[in-house]
C-alpha positions in Angstrom: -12.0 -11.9 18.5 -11.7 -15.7 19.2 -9.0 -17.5 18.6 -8.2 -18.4 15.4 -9.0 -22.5 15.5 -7.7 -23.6 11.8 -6.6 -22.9 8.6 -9.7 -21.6 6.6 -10.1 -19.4 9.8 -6.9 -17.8 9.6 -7.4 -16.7 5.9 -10.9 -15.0 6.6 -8.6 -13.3 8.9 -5.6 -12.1 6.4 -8.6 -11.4 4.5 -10.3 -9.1 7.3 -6.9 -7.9 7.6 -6.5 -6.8 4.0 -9.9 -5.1 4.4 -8.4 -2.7 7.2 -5.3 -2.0 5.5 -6.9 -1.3 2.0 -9.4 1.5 4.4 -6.8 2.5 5.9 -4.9 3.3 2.7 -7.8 5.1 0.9 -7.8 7.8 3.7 -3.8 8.0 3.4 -3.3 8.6 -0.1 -5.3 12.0 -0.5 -2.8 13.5 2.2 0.3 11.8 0.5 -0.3 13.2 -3.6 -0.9 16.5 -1.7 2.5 16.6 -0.1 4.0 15.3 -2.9 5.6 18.0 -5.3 6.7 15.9 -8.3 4.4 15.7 -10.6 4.8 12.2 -11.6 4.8 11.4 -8.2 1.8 12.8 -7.2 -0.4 11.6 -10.7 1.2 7.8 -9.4 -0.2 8.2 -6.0 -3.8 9.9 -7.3 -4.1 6.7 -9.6 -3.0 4.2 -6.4 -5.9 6.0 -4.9 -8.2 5.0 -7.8 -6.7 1.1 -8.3 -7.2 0.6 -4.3 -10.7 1.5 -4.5 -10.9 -1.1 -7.0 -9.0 -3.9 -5.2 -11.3 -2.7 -1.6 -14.3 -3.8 -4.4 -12.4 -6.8 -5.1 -11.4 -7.5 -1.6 -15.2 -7.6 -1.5 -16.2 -10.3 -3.7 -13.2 -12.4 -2.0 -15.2 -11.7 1.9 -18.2 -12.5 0.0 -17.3 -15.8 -1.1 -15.6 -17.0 1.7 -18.4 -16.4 4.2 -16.2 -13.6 6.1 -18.8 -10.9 8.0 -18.2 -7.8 7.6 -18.3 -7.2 11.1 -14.8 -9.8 11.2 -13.0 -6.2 10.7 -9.4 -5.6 12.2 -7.5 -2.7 12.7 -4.4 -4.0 10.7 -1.6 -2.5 12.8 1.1 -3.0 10.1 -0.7 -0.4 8.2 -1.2 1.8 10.6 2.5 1.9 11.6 3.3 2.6 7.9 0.8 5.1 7.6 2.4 6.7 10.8 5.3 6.8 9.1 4.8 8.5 6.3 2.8 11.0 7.9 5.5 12.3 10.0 8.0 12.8 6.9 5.0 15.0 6.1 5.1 16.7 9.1 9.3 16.6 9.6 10.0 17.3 5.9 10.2 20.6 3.8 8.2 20.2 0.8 10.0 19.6 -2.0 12.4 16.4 -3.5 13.7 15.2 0.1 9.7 15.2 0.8 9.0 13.5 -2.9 12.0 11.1 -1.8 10.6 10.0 1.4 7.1 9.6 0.6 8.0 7.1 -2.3 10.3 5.2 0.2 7.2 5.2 2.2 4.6 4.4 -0.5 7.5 1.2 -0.9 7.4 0.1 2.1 3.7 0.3 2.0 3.2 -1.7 -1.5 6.0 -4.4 -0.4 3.8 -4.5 3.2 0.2 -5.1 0.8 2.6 -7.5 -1.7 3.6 -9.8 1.6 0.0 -10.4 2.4 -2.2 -10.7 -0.7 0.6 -13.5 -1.6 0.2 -14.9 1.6 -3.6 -14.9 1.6 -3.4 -15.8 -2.5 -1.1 -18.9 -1.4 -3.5 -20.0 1.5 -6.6 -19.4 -0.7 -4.6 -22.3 -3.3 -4.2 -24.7 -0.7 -7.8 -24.1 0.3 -8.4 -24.9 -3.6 -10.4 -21.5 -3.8 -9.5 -20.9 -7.4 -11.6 -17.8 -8.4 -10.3 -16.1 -4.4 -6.9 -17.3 -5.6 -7.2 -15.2 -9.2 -9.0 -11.8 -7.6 -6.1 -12.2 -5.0 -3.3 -12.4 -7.6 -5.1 -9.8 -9.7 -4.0 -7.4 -7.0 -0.8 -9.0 -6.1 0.2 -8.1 -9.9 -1.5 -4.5 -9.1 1.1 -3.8 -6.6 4.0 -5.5 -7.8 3.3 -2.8 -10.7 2.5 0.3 -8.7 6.1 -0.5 -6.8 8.1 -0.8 -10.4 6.0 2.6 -10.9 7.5 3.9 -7.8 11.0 3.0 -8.3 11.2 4.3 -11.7 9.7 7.3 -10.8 12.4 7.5 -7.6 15.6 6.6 -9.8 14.3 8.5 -12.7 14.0 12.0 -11.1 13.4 12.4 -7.7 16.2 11.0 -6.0 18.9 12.9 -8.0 16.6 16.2 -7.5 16.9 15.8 -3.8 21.0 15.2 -4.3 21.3 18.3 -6.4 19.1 20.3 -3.7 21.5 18.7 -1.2 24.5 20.1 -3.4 23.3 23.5 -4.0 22.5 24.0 -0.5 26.1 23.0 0.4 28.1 25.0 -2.3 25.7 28.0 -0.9 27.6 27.9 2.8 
């Protein structure tokens, strides 16, 4: 890639960005709702799955209407590391609530990761004066503003305390 030489240049590029980071999420969550045990948990992360393939369409219509080419693909590294991430609680985790726990904390990080830079590339579309970019943009913004409220309820509302009272019983069992 060339280097970016102005401002309209460096949003096709958050833009490319968010492309590789929605992908890269569509082949993640599958293997997250499996490992997850809760079933609130896992119906939240099956859904994501469903709203992401909407916002990749979206995502779509933005590259579209900028002039991005789809060939302009990154590898968005942030995403990758997340991904990474959660993966090996998978792998280092028993199944159960400490598993249900750390995959939310990683679906968090992952949502507040996507928030950062669809209100980044929403606030550079504005200055741009790309309106109808700006309002698919913030359409998804609002997406995963929601999905991490979803998450947080669904962490304080069960999850968390069912990984505590596994910790308990586990220690009163010694």
């Amino acid at each position: 890639m060339s280097k970016i030489k102005n401002f309209e240049e460096l949003l096709h590029h958050q833009i490319a960005d968010l492309v590789s980071a929605e992908e890269q999420l569509m082949e993640a969550l599958p293997e997250m709702a499996k490992a997850a045990t809760d079933k609130e948990l896992k119906k939240a992360l099956q859904d994501h799955l469903k709203e992401t393939k909407t916002q990749q369409k979206r995502l779509e219509d933005v590259r579209k209407e900028l002039g991005v080419k789809a060939s302009e693909k990154t590898t968005c590294k942030a995403m990758k590391g997340l991904i990474a991430e959660g993966n090996e609680a998978i792998k280092d985790i028993e199944p159960g609530p400490v598993l249900d726990a750390a995959l939310i904390g990683a679906a968090q990080r992952v949502e507040h990761y996507e928030m950062a830079a669809y209100g980044t590339a929403r606030t550079h579309a504005e200055m741009c004066g790309l309106k109808n970019v700006v309002e698919l943009l913030q359409t998804t913004l609002d997406e995963e503003g929601a999905a991490d409220k979803l998450l947080t309820k669904i962490a304080e509302g069960a999850v968390n305390q069912r990984a505590i009272d596994e910790q308990m019983a586990a220690a009163t069992k010694k």
